[in-house]
N, C-alpha and C positions, 0 to 999 in steps of 0.2 A: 516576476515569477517568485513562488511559495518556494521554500527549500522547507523540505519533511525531512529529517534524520529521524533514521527506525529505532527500534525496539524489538526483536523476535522474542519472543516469550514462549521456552519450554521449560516445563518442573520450576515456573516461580524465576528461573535464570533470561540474563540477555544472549543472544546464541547468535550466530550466523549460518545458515547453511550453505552448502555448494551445491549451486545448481537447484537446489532442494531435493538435496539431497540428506534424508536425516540420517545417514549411516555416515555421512560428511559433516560433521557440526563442529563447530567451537564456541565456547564459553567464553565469553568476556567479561561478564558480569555477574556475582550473586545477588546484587543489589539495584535492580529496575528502576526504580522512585528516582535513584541520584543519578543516574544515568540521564534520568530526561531535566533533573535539578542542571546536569553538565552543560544541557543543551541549549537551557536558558540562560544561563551565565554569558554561552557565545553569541547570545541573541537570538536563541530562534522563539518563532512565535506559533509554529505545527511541529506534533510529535506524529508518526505514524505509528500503529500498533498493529502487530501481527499475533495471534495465538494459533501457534505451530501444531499445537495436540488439539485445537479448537478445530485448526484448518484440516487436520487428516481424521479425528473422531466424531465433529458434530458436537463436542462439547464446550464449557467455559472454564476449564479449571484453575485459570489464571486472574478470575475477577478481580481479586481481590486487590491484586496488584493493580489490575488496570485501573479499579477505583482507588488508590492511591497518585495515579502519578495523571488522573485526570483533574485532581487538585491542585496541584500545581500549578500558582498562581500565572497569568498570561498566555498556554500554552492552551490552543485548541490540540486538540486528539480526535485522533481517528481512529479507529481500528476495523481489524478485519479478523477471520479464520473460522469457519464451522458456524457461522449465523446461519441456518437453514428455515428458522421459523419466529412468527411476531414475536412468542415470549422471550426470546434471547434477545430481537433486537429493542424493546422494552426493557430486559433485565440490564443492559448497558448504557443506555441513554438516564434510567436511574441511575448508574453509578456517574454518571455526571460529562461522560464521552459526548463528544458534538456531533461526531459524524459517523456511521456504520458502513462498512463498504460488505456489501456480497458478491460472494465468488460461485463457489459450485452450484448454489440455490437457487442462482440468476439464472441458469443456463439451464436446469433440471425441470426450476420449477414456476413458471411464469406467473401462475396465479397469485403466490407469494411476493413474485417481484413486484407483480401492478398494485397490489393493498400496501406495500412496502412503502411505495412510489407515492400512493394516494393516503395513504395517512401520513408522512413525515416527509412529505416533498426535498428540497436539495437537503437535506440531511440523510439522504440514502443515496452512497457511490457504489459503482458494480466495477468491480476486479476484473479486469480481460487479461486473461494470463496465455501469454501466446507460446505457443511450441509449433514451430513449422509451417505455422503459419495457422494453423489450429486452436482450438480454446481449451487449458488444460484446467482440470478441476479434481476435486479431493486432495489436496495439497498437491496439484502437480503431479498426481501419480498415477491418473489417466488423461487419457485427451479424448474430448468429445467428436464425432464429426460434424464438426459443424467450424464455418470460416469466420478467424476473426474479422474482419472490416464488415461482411453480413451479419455479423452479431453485434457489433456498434451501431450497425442504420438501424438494427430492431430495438436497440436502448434507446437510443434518440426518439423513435417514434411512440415507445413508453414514454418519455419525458422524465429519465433519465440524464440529470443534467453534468456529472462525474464521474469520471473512470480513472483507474489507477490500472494504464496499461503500462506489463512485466514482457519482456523478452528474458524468456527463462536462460536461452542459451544464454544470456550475459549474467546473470545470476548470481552477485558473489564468485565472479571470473576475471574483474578487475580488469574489462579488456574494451571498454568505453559504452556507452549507450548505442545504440541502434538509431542512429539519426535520421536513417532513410525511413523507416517503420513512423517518427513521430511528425517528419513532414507530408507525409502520406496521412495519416489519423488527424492533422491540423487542417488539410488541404479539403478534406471530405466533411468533417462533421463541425457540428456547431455546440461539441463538450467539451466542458473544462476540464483537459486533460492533464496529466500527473504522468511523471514519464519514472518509470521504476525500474531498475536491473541495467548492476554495466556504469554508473554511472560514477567514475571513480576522478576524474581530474577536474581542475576547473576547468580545462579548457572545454572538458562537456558541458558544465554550467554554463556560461557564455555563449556555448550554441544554442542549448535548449532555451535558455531566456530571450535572445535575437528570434528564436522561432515565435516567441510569443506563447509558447505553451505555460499553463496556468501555473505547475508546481513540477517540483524534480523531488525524488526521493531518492536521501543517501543514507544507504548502510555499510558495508564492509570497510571502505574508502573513508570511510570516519574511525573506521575502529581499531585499521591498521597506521591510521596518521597519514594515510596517503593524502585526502584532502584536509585543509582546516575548516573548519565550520563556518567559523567565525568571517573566512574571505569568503568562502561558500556562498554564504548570505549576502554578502558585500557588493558579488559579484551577479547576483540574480536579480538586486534591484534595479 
């Protein structure tokens, strides 16, 4: 299993939110680039990127950054936040990014997703952000109706081969991954799943890797020293 240690990018900064909550934030970093320099050093070999003003405005204002720390020798990058149309996810795969994941766009706007899907095949993962069981979109600050596990068979059936599924309630709550949610998503689909939010101990590493799921993505749990990285990755292979 892939271990992703994040990145949330607001105003140029590395930040965490709660819950995502942006009236809930902390700052960890003025300096992104060496952040993901830190991540290389413990070995990692994925950065995950989020642009938090990307994911609630529809815009990029963090590129610049992104194309710095997509240089960074060994690390694939992904990112996410506010891709809603080709030219943005063209203006990122220029700056040298490997993988684009959509979120709200996926759900809003299918046309976009299937030409997404049909020019950049698995270089295009989709965000399933769950609240309640629901798909929540614009940074989390609505929830569509519509069900998450019937919105994974309709990515599958796009050919849709990545999701970066979030249990928001665990979110930067440090109160472990949602292990029932990623046996259940393992059990039914045939994507290569990324298990996001919550995932703060090793001993969630070790379960999510015994499940066979593809990658685990750590953010708070790295930032507060709860997990080390470096076992992180030790422990996922």
């Amino acid at each position: 299993m892939l271990i992703f240690p994040a990145i949330d990018l607001y105003e140029g900064k590395a930040v965490r939110l709660y819950k995502g909550d942006y009236q809930n934030m902390t700052v960890y970093s003025d300096d992104p680039p060496s952040v993901a320099l830190d991540f290389r050093a413990a070995g990692a070999t994925c950065v995950h990127l989020v642009d938090l003003e990307g994911a609630r405005d529809g815009t990029t204002p963090n590129l610049e950054i992104v194309r710095k720390i997509a240089t960074v020798p060994g690390l694939f990058t992904e990112i996410g936040g506010g891709i809603r149309n080709m030219e943005t996810v063209r203006r990122y795969f220029e700056a040298g990014v490997d993988r684009v994941i959509l979120g709200t766009a996926a759900v809003t706007d299918e046309a976009f997703l299937r030409e997404a899907v049909a020019t950049f095949g698995d270089r295009i993962a989709v965000g399933v952000d769950i609240k309640e069981g629901k798909v929540a979109i614009k940074g989390w600050l609505e929830t569509a109706a519509l069900d998450a596990l019937e919105f994974c068979e309709k990515l599958q059936r796009l050919g849709v081969s990545t999701i970066i599924s979030t249990d928001i309630s665990r979110d930067g709550a440090m109160q472990g991954a949602n292990h029932a949610l990623y046996r259940t998503l393992q059990e039914r689909f045939r994507l290569q799943i990324v298990a996001s939010g919550g995932v703060s101990t090793l001993e969630d590493v070790k379960k999510l890797a015994a499940r066979g799921l593809y990658g685990a993505i750590i953010g708070k749990a790295y930032y507060t020293g709860a997990i080390s990285l470096a076992e992180a990755i030790e422990v996922a292979k």
